[in-house]
C-alpha positions, 0 to 999 in steps of 0.5 A, a space after each residue: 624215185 621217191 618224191 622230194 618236198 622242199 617247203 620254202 619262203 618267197 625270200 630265203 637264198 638257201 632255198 633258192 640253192 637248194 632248188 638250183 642243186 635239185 634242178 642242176 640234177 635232174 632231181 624233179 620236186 614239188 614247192 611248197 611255199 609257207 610264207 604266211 601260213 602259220 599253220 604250215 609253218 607250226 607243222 613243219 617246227 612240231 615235225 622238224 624241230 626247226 624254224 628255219 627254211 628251206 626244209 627238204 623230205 625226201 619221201 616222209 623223212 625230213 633230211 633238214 636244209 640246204 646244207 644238209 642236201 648238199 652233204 648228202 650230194 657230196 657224200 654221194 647219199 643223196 642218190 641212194 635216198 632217192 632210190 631207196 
């Protein structure tokens, strides 16, 4: 299973959904909290092009926030990423 990193803020509820929804599936990831650190927060915006939190990889690709997690597990993508 390839790792997952959710980059997340201390008050940001779509983060805390998208950990519910990897948690509710057995999906083990690692937090990395970006509340202050600038420079985190500049690397994710230059890697992403987003601003906002959560921002979710699974392995080195970037699949975006809680919405798009949550597509990706309806679809039923969000396995086949993880193995892939």
């Amino acid at each position: 299973m390839k790792p997952v990193r959710v980059y997340s803020t201390l008050v940001c509820p779509y983060c805390v959904r998208a950990k519910m929804l990897l948690k509710d599936r057995q999906i083990p990831y690692e937090e990395i909290d970006v509340t202050g650190d600038h420079d985190k927060r500049m690397w994710l915006v230059q890697t992403t092009g987003r601003r906002t939190v959560p921002q979710i990889f699974i392995g080195d690709e970037s699949i975006g926030g809680f919405d798009e997690l949550r597509a990706l597990d309806l679809s039923g993508e969000l396995n086949k990423k993880l193995a892939a």
